[in-house]
C-alpha positions as CSV (number, residue, x, y, z in Angstrom):
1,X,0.0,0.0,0.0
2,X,1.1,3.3,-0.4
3,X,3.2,5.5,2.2
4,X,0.3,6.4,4.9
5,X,2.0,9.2,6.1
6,X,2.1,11.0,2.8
7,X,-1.6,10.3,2.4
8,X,-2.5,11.6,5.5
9,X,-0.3,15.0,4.8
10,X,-2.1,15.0,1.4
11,X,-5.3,15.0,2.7
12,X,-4.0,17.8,5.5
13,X,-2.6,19.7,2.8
14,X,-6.2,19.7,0.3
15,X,-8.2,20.6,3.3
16,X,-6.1,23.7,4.1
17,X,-6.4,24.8,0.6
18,X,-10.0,24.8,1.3
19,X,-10.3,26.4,4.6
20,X,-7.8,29.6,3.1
21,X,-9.8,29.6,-0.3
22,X,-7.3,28.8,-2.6
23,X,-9.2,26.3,-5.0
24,X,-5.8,26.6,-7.8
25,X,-3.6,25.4,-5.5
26,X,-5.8,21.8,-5.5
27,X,-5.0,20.7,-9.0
28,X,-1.3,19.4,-7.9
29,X,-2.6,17.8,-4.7
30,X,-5.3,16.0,-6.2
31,X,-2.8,14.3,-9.0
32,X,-0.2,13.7,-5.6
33,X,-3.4,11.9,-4.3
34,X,-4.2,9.9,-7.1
35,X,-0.7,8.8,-7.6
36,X,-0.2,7.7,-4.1
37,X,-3.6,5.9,-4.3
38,X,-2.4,3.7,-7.4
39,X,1.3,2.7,-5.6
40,X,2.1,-0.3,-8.3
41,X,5.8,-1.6,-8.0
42,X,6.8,-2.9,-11.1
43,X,9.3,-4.8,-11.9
44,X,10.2,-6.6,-15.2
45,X,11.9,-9.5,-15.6
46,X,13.6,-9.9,-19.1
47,X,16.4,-12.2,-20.6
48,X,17.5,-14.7,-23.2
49,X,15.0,-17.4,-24.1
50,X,14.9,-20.4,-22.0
51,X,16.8,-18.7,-19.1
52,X,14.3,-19.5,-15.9
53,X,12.2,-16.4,-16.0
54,X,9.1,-17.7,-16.0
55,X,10.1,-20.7,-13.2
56,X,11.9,-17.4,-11.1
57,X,8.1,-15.6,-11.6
58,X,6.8,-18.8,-9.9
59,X,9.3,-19.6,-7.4
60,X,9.0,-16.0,-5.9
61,X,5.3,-15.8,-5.6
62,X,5.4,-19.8,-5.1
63,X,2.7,-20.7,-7.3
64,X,2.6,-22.4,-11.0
65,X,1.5,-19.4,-12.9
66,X,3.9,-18.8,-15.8
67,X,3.7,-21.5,-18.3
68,X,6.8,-23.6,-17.6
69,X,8.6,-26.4,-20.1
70,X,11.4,-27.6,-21.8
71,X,9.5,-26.5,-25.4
72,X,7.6,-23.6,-24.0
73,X,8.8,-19.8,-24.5
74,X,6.9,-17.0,-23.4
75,X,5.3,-15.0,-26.3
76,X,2.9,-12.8,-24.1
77,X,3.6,-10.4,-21.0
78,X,2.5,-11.8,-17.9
79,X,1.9,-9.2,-15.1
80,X,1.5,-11.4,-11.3
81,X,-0.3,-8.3,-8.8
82,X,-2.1,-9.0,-5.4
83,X,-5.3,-9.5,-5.6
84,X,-7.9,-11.4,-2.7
85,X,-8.8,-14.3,-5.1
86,X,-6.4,-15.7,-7.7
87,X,-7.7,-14.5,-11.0
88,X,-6.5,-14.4,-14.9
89,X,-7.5,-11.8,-17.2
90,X,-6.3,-11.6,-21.1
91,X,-6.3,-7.8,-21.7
92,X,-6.3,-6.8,-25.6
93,X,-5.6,-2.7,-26.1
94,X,-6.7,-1.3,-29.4
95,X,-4.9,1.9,-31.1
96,X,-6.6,5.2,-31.5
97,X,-7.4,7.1,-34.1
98,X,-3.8,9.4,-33.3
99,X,-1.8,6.3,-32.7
100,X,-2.0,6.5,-28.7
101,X,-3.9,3.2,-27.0
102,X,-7.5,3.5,-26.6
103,X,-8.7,4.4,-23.2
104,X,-11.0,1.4,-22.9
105,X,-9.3,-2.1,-23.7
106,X,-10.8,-5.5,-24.7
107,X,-10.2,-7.7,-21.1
108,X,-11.1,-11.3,-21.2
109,X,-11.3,-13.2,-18.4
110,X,-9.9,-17.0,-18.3
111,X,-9.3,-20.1,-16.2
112,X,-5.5,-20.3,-14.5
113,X,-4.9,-23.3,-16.0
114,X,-5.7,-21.8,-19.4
115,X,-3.1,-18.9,-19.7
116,X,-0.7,-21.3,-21.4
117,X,-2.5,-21.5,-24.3
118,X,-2.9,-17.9,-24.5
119,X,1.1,-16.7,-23.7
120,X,2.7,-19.4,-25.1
121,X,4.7,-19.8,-27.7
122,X,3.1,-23.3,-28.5
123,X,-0.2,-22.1,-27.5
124,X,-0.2,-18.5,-29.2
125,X,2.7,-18.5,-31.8
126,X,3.8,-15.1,-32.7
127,X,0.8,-13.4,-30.8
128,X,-1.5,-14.2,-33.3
129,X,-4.3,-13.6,-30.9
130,X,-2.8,-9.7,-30.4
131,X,-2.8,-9.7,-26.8
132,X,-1.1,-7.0,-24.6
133,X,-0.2,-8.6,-21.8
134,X,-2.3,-11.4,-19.2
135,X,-2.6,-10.2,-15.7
136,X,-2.7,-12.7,-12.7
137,X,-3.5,-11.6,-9.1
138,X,-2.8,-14.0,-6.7
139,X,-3.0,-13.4,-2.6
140,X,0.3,-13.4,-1.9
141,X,2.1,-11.4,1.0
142,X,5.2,-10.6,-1.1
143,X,3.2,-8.5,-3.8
144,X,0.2,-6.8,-1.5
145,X,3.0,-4.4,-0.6
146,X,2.0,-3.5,-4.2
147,X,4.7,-5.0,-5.9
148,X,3.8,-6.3,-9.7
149,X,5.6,-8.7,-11.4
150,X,5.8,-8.5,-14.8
151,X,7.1,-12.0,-16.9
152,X,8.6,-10.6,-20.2
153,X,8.4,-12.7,-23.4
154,X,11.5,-14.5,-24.1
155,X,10.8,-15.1,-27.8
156,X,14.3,-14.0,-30.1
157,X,15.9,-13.4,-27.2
158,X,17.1,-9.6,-26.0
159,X,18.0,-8.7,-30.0
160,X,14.7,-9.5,-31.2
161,X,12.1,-7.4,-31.6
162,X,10.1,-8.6,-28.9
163,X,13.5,-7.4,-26.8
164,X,13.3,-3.7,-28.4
165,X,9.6,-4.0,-27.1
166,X,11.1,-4.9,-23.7
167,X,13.4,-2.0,-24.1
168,X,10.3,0.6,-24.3
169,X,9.1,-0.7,-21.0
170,X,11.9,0.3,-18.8
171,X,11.3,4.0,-18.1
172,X,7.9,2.9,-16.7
173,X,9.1,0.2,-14.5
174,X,10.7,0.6,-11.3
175,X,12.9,-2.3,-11.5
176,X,14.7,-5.4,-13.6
177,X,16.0,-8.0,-13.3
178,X,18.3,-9.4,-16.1
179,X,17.8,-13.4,-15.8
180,X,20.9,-15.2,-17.0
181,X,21.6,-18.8,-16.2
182,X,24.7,-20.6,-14.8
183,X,25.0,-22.2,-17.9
184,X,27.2,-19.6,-19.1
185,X,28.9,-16.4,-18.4
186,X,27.2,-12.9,-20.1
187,X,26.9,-12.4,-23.5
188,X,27.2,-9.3,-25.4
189,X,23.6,-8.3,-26.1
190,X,22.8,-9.2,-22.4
191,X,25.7,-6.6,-21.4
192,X,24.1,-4.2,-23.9
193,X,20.9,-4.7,-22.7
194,X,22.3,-3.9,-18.7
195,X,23.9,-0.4,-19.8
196,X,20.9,0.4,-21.8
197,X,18.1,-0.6,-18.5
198,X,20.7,1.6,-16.2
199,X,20.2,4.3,-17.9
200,X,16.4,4.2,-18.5
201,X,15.5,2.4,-14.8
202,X,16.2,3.2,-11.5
203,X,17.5,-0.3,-9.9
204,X,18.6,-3.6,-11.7
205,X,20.0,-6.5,-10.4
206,X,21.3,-9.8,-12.4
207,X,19.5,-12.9,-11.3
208,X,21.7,-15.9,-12.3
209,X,19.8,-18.9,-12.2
210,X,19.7,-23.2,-12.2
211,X,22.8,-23.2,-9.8
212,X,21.5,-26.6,-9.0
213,X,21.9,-27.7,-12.5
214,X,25.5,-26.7,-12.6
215,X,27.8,-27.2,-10.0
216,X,30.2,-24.6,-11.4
217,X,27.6,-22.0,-11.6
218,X,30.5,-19.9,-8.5
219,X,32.9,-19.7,-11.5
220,X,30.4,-18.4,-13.4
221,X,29.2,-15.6,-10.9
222,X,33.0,-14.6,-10.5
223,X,32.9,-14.2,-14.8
224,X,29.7,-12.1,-14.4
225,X,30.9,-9.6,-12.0
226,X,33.9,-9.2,-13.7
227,X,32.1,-8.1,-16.7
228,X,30.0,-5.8,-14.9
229,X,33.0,-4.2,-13.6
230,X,34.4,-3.9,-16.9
231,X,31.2,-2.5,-18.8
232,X,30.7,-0.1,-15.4
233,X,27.7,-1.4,-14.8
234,X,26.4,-0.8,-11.1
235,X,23.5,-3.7,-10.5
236,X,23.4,-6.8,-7.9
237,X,24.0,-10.2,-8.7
238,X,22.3,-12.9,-7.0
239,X,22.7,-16.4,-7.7
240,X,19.5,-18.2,-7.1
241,X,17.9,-21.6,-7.6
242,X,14.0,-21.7,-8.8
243,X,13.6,-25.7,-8.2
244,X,14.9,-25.7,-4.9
245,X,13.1,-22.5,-4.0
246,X,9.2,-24.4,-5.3
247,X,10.8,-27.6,-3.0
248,X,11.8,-25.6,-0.3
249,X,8.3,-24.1,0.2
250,X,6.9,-27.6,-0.4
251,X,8.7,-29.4,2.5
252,X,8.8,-26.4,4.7
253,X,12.4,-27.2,4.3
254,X,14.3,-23.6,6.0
255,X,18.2,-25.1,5.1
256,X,17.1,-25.4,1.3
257,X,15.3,-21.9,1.5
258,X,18.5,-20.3,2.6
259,X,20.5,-22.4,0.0
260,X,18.3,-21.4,-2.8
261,X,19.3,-17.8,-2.6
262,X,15.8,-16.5,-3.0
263,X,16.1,-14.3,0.6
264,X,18.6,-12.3,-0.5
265,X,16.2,-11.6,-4.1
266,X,13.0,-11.1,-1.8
267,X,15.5,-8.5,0.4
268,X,16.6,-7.0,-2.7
269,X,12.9,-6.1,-4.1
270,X,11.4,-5.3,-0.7
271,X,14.4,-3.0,0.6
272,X,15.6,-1.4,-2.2
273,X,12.7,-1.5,-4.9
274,X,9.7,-1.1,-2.9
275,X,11.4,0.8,-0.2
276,X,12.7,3.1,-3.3
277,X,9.0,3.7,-4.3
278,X,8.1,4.7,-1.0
279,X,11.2,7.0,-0.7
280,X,9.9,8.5,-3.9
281,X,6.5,8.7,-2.8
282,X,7.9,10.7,0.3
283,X,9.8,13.1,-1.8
284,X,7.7,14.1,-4.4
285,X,4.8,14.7,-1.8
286,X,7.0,16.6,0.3
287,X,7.8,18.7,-2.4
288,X,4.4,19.3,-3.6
289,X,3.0,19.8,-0.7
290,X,5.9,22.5,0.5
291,X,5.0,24.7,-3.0
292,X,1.6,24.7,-1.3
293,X,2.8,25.9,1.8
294,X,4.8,28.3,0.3
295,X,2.1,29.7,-1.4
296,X,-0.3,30.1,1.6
297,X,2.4,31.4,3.1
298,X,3.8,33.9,0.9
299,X,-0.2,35.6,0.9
300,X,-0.5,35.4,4.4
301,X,3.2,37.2,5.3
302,X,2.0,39.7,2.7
303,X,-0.7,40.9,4.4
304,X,1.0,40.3,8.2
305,X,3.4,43.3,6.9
306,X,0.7,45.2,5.5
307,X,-1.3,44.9,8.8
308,X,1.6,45.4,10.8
309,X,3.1,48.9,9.1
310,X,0.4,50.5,7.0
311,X,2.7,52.7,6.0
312,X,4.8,50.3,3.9
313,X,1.8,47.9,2.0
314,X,2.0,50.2,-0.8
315,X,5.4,49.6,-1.4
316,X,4.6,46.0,-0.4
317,X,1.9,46.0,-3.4
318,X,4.3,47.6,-5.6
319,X,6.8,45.3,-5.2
320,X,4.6,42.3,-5.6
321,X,2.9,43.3,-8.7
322,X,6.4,43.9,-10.4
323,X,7.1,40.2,-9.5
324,X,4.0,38.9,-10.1
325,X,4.0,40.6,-13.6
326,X,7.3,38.6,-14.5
327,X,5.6,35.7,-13.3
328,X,3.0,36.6,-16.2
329,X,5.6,36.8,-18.2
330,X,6.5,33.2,-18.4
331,X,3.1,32.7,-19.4
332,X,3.4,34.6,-22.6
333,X,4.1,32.6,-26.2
334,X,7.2,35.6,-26.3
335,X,9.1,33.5,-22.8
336,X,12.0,32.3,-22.8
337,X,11.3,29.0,-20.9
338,X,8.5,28.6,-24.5
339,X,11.1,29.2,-26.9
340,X,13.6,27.0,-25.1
341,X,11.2,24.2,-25.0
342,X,10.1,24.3,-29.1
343,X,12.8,25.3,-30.2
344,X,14.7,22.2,-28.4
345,X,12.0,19.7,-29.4
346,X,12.2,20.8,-33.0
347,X,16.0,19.9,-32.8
348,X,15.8,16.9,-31.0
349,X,13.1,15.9,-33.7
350,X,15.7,16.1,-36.2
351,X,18.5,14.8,-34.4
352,X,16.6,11.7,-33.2
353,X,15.4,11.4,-37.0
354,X,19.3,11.6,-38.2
355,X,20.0,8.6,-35.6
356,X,17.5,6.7,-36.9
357,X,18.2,7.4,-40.2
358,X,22.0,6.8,-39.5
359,X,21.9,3.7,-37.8
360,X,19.7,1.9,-40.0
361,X,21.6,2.9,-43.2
362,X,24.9,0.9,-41.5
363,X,22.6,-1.9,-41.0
364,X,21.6,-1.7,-44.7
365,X,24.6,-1.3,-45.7
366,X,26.0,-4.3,-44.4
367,X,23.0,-6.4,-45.0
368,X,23.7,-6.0,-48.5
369,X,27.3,-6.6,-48.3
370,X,26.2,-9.8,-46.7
371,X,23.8,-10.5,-50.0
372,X,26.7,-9.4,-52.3
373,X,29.2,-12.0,-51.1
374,X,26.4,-15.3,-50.9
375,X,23.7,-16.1,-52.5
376,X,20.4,-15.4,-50.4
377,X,18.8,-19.0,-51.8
378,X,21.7,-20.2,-49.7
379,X,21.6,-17.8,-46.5
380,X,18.5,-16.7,-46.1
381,X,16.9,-17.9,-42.8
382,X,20.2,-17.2,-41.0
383,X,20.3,-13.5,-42.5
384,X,16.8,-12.8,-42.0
385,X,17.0,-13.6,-38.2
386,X,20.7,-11.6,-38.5
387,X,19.1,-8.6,-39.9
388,X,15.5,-8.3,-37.7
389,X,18.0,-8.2,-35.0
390,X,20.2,-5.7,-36.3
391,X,17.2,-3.6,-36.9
392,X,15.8,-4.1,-33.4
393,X,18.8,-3.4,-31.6
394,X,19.2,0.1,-33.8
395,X,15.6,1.0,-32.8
396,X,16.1,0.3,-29.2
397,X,19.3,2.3,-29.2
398,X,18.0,5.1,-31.0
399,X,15.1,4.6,-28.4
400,X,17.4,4.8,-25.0
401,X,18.9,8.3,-26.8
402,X,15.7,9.9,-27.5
403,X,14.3,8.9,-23.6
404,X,18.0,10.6,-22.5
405,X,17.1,13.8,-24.2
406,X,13.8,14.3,-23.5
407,X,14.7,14.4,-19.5
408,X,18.2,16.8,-20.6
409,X,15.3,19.0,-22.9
410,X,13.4,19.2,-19.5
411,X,16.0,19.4,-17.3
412,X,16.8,22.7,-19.4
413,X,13.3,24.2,-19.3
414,X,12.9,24.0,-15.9
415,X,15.9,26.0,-15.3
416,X,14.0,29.2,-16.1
417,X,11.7,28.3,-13.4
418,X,15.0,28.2,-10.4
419,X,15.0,31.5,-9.2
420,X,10.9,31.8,-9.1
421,X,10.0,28.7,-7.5
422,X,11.1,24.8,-6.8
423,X,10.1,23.4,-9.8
424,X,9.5,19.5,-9.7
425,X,10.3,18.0,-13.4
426,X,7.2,16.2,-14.4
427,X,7.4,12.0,-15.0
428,X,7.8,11.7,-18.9
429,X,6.4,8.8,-20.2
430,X,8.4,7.7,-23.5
431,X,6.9,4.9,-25.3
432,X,7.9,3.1,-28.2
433,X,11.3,1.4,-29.1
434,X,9.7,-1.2,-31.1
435,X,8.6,-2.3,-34.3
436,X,7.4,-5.4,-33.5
437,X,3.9,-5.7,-35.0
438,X,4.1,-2.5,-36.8
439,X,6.4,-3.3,-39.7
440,X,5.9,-6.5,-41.8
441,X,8.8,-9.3,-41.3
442,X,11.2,-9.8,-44.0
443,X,10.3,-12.3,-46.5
444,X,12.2,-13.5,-49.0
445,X,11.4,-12.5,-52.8
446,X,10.0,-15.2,-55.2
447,X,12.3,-17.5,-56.6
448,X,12.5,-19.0,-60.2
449,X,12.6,-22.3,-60.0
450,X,15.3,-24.1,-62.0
451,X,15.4,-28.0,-61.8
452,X,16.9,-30.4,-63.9
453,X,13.9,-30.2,-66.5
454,X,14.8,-26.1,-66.8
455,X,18.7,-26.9,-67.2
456,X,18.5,-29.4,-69.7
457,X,16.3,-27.2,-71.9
458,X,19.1,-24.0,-70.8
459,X,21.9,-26.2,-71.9
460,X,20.0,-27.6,-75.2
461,X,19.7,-24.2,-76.3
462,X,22.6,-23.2,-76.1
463,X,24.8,-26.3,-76.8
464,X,22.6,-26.1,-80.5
465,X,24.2,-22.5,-81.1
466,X,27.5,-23.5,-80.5
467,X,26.8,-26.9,-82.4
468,X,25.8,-25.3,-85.7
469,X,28.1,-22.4,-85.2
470,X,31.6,-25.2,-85.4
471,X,29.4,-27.6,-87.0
472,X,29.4,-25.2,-90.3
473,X,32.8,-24.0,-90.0
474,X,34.4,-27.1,-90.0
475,X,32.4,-28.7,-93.3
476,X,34.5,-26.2,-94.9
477,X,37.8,-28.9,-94.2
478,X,35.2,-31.4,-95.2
479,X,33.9,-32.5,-91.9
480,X,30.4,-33.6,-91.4
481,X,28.2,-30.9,-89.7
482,X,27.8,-33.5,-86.8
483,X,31.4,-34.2,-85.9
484,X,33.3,-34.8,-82.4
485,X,34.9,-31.1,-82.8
486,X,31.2,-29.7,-82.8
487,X,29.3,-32.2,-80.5
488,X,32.1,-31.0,-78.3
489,X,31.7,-27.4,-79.1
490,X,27.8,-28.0,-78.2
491,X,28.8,-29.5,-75.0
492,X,30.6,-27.0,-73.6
493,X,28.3,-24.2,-74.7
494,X,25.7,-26.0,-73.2
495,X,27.7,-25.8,-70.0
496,X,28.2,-22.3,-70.3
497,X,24.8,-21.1,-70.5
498,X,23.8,-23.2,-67.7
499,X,26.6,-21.6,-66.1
500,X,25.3,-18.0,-67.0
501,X,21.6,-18.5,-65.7
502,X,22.6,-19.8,-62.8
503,X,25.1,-16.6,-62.1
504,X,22.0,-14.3,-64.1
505,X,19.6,-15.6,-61.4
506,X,21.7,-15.5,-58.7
507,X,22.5,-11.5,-59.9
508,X,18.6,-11.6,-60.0
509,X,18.2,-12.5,-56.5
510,X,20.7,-10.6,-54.9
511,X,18.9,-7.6,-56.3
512,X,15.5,-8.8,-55.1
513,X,16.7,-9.0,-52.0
514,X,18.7,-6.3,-51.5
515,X,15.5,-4.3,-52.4
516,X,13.7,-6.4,-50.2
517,X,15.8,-5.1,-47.3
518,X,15.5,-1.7,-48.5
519,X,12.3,-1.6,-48.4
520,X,11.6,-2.9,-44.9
521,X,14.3,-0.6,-44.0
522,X,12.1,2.7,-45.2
523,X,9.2,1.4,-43.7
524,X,11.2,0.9,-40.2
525,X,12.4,4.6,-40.6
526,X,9.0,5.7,-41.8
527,X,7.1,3.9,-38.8
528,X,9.8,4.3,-36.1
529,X,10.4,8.1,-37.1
530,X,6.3,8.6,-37.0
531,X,6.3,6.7,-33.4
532,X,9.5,9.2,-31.9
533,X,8.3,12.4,-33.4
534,X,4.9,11.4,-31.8
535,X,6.5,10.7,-28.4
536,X,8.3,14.4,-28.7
537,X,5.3,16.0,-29.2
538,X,4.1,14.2,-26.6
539,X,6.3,15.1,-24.0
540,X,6.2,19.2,-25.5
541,X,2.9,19.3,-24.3
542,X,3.5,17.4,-21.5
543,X,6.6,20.2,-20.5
544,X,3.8,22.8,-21.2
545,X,0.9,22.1,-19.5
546,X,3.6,21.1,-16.7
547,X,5.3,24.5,-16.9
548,X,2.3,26.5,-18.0
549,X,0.3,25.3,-14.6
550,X,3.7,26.0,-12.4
551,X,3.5,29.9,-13.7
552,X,-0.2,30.0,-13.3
553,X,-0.2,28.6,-9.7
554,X,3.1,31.2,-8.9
555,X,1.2,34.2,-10.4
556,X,-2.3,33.5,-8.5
557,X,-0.7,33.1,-5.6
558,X,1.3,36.7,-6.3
559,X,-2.0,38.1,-7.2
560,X,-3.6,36.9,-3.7
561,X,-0.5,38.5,-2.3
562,X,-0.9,41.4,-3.8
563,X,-4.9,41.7,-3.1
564,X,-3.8,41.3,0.6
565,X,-1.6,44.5,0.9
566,X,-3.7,46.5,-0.7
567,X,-6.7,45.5,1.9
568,X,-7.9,48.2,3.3
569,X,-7.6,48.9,7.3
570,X,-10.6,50.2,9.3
571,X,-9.5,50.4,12.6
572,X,-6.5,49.6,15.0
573,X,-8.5,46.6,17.0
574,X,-9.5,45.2,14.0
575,X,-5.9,45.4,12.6
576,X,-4.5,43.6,15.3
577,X,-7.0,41.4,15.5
578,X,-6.2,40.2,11.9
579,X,-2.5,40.4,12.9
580,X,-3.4,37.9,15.5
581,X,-5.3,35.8,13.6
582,X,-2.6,36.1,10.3
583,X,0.4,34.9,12.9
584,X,-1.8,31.6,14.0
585,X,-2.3,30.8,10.4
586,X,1.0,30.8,9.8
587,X,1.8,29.2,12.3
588,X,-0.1,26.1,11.6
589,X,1.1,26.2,7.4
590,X,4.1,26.2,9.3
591,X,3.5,22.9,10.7
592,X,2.2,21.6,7.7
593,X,5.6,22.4,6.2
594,X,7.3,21.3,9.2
595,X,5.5,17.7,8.6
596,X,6.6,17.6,4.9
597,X,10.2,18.6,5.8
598,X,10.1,15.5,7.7
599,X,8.3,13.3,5.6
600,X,11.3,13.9,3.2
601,X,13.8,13.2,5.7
602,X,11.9,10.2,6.5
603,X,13.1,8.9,2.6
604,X,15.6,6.5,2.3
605,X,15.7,5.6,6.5
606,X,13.0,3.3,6.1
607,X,11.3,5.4,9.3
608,X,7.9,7.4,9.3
609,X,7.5,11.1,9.7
């Protein structure tokens, strides 16, 4: 559940906005509320096929809900929640009109022990069925702290599409966990794949598992962590074993429990990623509900000195109307903080489009190298699954880049807010990074066919030209028009013009296909470049209403401020009554500040305000 103590300040906090009349200020606290009322942990967990994420799923919430087998890969999300009764719902989300999921989506709802044919590989190859995700809720005491597990399809492993789709998820979860088994030390996609989640997620932690398959699986956690050293890559590692962990909870057996590593990956997601949502949830309510403070507060202490030296509240007024009219002034199409923000999205629209561009030209460029130097008849399933992964990984990067300059774009913005006010940057939420079910696969063009039937009838034709071309030429020295010199002749132009279809079609194929990729290529860029430019607009008007709604809230509270100086007095025992009244006020926003102050020291101890 979420942080109590920052609901209760919450709540404080909206009914002092009440009591003082100051209905603008409840916009931002009723978001804080609904935020905190919705505290969802999530946590992906992603990696190679067949690596035990689906048994790990399982093992933690000890239950058989993932689909598990030696011929079974995961071709669905999964998402594992609390919930009172175990339940299993398919949920199917339809695109808009503008591209952006439709508010309603299509939820089924489906027997446990029927979610294998739905997220299966075997039972749902390739999706067909076009479901987003199945969601299981289970009563479990690990996950009604909120935390939400989610079981990432495994299909193509982390260079696949269905890994760049995995890729697009990370700046909404809170935490991954890269499942590797003791098989083998890390590979260089799943290194890839680590710097890529550090950058877009908060915590990650690699999870190598079946240590009880492999009895040098230590040898294999000493690799690992040197190659986190060496790619800088700052995440746990636990070793853990899924089979003895399901066991463990079978026999009530404590010794195998502690052997099968699984308290130090429960510590790991209680302490650090739940207890890092809750720090979170402490500081961003601190913070918004401080700006509230500070706003009741700065109308009050305007009024105090008014009421205390009449003398001085015209000044006061003056003063505050000069501030509050460059407050106005961020408001205006002409501010700086406006031109900042479009003009940056309009270059990181083109710079992200470059990228794209950029990357996927090298890919092109070596996929038809590739076709150059082989015949496609020859290579093609193993450069088709070559190339959708090349393609994929340049998506995701080009994905991680744009996500790392939309927070640097805002970042920028909301320095034009620091001397005005604390300005909290709004959460962005970048989708995309994928192109799986948007761009058709690669297939292969048509083929002629040429079998022995087409050669022999190649080779007749043109073993009868060379034929009759010696055959004549030599009844000039009195040979016979069929002689050994021109049955020979034919013979070997027959072999030549087999020779020359073969290389012709060949030629013909390595253009077809080297078209082929160009094609898919320009319809990656066009859909890929549509999706980013969407997601930039996106986040531009995110920045603006954010922004826009900071300068509106700072220049109503100036104007109250300014209302409040300019009050006229009547008499001196009304005046200090008011003074009296004013000094209690603030007294008590005080303590309302005083309690956020500490609900933000509060973050990262563990304690309660």
């Amino acid at each position: 559940m979420a942080v109590p103590e920052a609901v209760a300040l919450v709540d404080l906090a909206l009914k002092a906005v009440t009591a003082y009349d100051r209905p603008d200020l409840a916009p931002r606290l009723r978001q804080t509320r609904t935020r905190l009322s919705d505290p969802v942990v999530r946590v992906l967990v992603v990696g190679e096929f067949k690596q035990g994420k689906s048994q790990l799923v399982n093992a933690l919430v000890n239950a058989a809900v993932c689909p598990v087998d030696d011929d079974i890969a995961t071709a669905v999300p999964t998402l594992v929640r609390f919930g009172e009764e175990t339940s299993v719902t398919l949920v199917r989300e339809v695109a808009g009109a503008d591209g952006a999921v439709a508010e309603k989506a299509d939820r089924t709802v489906v027997g446990l022990n029927e979610l294998a044919d739905h997220v299966s590989e075997g039972g749902n190859p390739g999706n067909r069925a076009g479901l987003t995700r199945a969601e299981v809720t289970l009563p479990r005491k690990l996950l009604q702290s909120g935390l939400a597990l989610v079981d990432t399809p495994g299909v193509g492993g982390l260079g696949s599409a269905h890994g760049a789709a995995t890729m697009s998820a990370l700046p909404t979860a809170d935490a991954v966990l890269l499942v590797s088994d003791a098989s083998q030390e890390y590979t260089a996609p799943e290194l890839e794949f680590l710097q890529a989640a550090r950058k877009l997620c908060p915590n990650v932690a690699c999870i190598v598992t079946k240590t009880d398959l492999y009895p040098h699986w230590r040898r294999i956690v000493d690799l690992d962590q040197g190659h986190l050293r060496t790619a800088r890559v700052d995440a746990e590692l636990l070793p853990v074993s899924s089979a003895l962990r399901l066991h463990a909870a079978r026999t009530q057996d404590l010794d195998l429990i502690a052997e099968s590593g699984f308290q130090a990956l429960t510590s790991f997601l209680l302490r650090k990623v739940v207890g890092a949502a809750d720090d979170l949830d402490r500081r961003s309510t601190s913070q918004d509900v401080l700006v509230t403070c500070q706003a009741l507060e700065a109308t009050m202490r305007a009024e105090l000195m008014s009421q205390r030296d009449p003398e001085k509240a015209g000044q006061l007024a003056r003063e505050l109307e000069a501030a509050r009219s460059r407050v106005d002034g961020l408001r205006q199409r002409s501010a700086r903080w406006q031109t900042t923000l479009n003009d940056g999205v309009a270059d990181l629209i083109a710079d992200i489009d470059y990228d794209l561009r950029d990357r996927l030209r090298a890919v092109s460029r070596d996929a038809e190298q590739l076709l150059e130097d082989a015949d496609p008849a020859d290579i093609w399933e193993q450069f088709a699954e070559w190339f959708h992964k090349q393609v994929s990984h340049a998506v995701a990067q080009n994905f991680v880049w744009t996500t790392e300059r939309a927070r640097w774009l805002a970042e920028q913005v909301a320095e034009h807010f620091a001397e005005a006010v604390d300005v909290t940057l709004p959460e962005l939420r970048v989708a995309g990074g994928s192109v799986a079910g948007l761009v058709d696969p690669l297939d292969m063009p048509a083929d002629e066919k040429f079998g022995v039937g087409q050669k022999l009838f190649v080779g007749a034709r043109g073993g009868y030209g060379g034929m009759l071309m010696l055959g004549l030429a030599s009844t000039v020295a009195g040979f016979a028009l069929l002689n050994p010199i021109s049955i020979g002749a034919g013979l070997l132009f027959g072999a030549k013009t087999v020779r020359d279809e073969k290389k012709r079609m060949k030629q013909r194929r390595q253009a077809e296909s080297k078209n082929a990729v160009r094609r898919h290529i320009d319809e990656v860029t066009f859909q890929v470049g549509k999706d980013s430019r969407d997601n930039l607009r996106r986040i531009q008007r995110d920045l603006r209403d954010h922004f826009t709604t900071v300068a509106d809230e700072l220049s109503e509270a100036l104007k109250e401020s300014v209302a409040a100086a300019q009050t006229a007095l009547k008499d001196d025992a009304e005046r200090q009554k008011r003074v009296a009244d004013l000094e209690a006020e603030l007294e008590r926003v005080g303590g309302l500040a005083e309690r956020a102050r500490a609900l933000a020291a509060a973050a990262g101890t563990g304690g309660s305000a």
